[in-house]
FITORKE-854031 format. One line per 3 residues: number of its first residue (from 1); their letters; for each residue x, y, z of C-alpha. Coordinates in steps of 0.05 Angstrom, whole numbers, padded with zeros to 5 digits. Example, Ala and Ser with C-alpha at 12.3 -4.5 7.8 and 13.67 -1.06 7.14 Angstrom:
BEGIN
1> AS> 00246 -00090 00156  00273 -00021 00143 $
// end
This chain:
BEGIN
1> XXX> 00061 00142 -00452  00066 00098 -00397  00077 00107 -00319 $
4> XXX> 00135 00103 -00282  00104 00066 -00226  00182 00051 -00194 $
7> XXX> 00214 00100 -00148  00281 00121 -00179  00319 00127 -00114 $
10> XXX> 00296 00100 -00051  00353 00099 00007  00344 00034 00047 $
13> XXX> 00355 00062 00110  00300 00108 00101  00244 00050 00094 $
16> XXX> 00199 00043 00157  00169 -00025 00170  00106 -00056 00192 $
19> XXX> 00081 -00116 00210  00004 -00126 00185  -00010 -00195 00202 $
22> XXX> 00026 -00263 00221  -00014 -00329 00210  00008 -00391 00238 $
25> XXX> -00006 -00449 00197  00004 -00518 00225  00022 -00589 00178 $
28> XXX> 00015 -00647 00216  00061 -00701 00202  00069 -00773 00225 $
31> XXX> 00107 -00749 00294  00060 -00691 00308  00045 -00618 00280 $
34> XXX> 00101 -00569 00246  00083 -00499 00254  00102 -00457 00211 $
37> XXX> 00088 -00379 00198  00075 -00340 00148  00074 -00249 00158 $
40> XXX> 00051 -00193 00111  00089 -00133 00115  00085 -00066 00093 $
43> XXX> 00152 -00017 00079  00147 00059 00061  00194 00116 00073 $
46> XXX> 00134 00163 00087  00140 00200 00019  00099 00173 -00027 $
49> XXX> 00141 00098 -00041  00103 00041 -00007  00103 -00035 -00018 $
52> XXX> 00094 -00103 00012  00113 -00172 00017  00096 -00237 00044 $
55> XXX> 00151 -00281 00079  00142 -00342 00105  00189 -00387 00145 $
58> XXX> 00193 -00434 00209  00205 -00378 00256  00172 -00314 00266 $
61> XXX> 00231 -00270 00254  00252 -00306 00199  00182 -00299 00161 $
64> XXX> 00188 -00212 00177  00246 -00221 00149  00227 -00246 00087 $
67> XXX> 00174 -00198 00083  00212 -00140 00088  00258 -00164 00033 $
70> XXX> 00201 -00174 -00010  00173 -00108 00001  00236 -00082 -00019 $
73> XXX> 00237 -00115 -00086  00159 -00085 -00099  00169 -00009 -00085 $
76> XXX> 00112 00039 -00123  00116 00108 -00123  00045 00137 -00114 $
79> XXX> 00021 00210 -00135  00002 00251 -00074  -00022 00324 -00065 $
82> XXX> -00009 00363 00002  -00004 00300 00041  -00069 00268 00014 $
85> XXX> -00089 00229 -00052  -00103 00270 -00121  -00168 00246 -00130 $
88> XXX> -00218 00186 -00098  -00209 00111 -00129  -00230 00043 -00123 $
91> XXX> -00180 -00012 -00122  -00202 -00082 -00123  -00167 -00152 -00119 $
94> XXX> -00198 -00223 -00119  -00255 -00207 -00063  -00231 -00140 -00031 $
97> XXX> -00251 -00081 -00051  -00228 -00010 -00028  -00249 00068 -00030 $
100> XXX> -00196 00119 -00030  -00220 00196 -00026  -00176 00256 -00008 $
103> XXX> -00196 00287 00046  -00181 00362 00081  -00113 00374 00131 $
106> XXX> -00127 00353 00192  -00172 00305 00184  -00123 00242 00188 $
109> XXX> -00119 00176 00158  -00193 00141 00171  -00172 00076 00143 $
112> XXX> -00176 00018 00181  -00120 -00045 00198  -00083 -00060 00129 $
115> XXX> -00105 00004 00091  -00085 00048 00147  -00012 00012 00146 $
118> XXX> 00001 00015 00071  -00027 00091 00066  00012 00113 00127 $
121> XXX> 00081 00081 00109  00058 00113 00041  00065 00186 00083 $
124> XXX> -00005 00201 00065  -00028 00240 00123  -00107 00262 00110 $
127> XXX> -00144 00214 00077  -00223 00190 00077  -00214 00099 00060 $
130> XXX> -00267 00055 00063  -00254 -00029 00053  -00316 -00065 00028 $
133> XXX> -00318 -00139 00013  -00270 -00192 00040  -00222 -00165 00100 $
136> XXX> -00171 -00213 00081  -00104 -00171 00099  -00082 -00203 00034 $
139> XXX> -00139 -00185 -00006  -00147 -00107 00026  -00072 -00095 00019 $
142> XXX> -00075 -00113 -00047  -00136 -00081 -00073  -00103 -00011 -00044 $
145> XXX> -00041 -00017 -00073  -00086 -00034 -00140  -00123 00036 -00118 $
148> XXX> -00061 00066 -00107  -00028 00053 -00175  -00086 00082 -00218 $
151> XXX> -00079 00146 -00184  -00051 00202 -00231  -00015 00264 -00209 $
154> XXX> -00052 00330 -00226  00004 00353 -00265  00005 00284 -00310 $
157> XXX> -00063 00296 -00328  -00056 00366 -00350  00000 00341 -00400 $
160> XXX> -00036 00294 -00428  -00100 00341 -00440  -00059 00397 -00465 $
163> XXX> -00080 00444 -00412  -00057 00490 -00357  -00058 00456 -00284 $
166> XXX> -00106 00512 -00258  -00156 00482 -00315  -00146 00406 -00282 $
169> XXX> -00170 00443 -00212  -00225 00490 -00244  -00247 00462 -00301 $
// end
């Protein structure tokens, strides 16, 4: 059985954007340096479809641009449970490495720079993260999306045990 990891409908207009970083990058040239700029941003309409992209471009606005088109092209759908995540997870890429555990109401999103933007455009609203190893944005956004998509909903593991949900929760 595999997992439908792509949000069915996602209205456009709904998607909230953020900027997560913007690194210049300079190429010098016989007449001088040519800047140029490169931006990772993060999209989400706040219930439970996130993504990202990278854009990069001679101007600023043109590189956010970019990105936000190519976080539109990589939407996920992510399982969530009364505004936090099912269960914790690690989620690693290249040198980053990330810790994802639900946490109570109230309690908030303790994440911190690129985690906290991909799990709040995500809509998760209470949720214990840790980031461990590099703190590339590149790296950590990528090793919680990689978190993010091994998640499974309560109700998808029951079905694939054969059990009642209650069983999932009280074993």
């Amino acid at each position: 059985m595999s997992i439908n990891t792509r949000p069915s409908k996602v209205n456009e207009s709904d998607l909230k954007e953020r900027v997560v970083a913007i690194n210049r990058v300079a190429k010098v040239v016989k007449g001088g340096r040519r800047f140029s700029f490169s931006a990772i941003v993060v999209v989400g309409d706040g219930n439970g479809v996130v993504g990202y992209g990278l854009g990069k471009a001679n101007e600023v606005t043109d590189a956010i641009a970019k990105g936000i088109d190519d976080a539109k092209k990589n939407l996920i759908q992510i399982p969530m449970l009364k505004h936090t995540v099912p269960h914790e997870m690690e989620g690693k890429f290249s040198g980053g490495f990330v810790l994802i555990k639900p946490a109570a109401p109230g309690t908030g999103v303790l994440a911190g720079g690129p985690m906290r933007a991909v799990l709040e455009s995500a809509g998760i609203k209470d949720v214990l993260a840790k980031s461990k190893g590099s703190s590339n944005p590149h790296n950590v956004i990528k090793a919680t999306i990689d978190a993010l998509l091994k998640m499974r909903a309560p109700h998808q593991v029951a079905f694939q045990r054969g059990v009642k949900l209650e069983k999932v929760f009280n074993g």
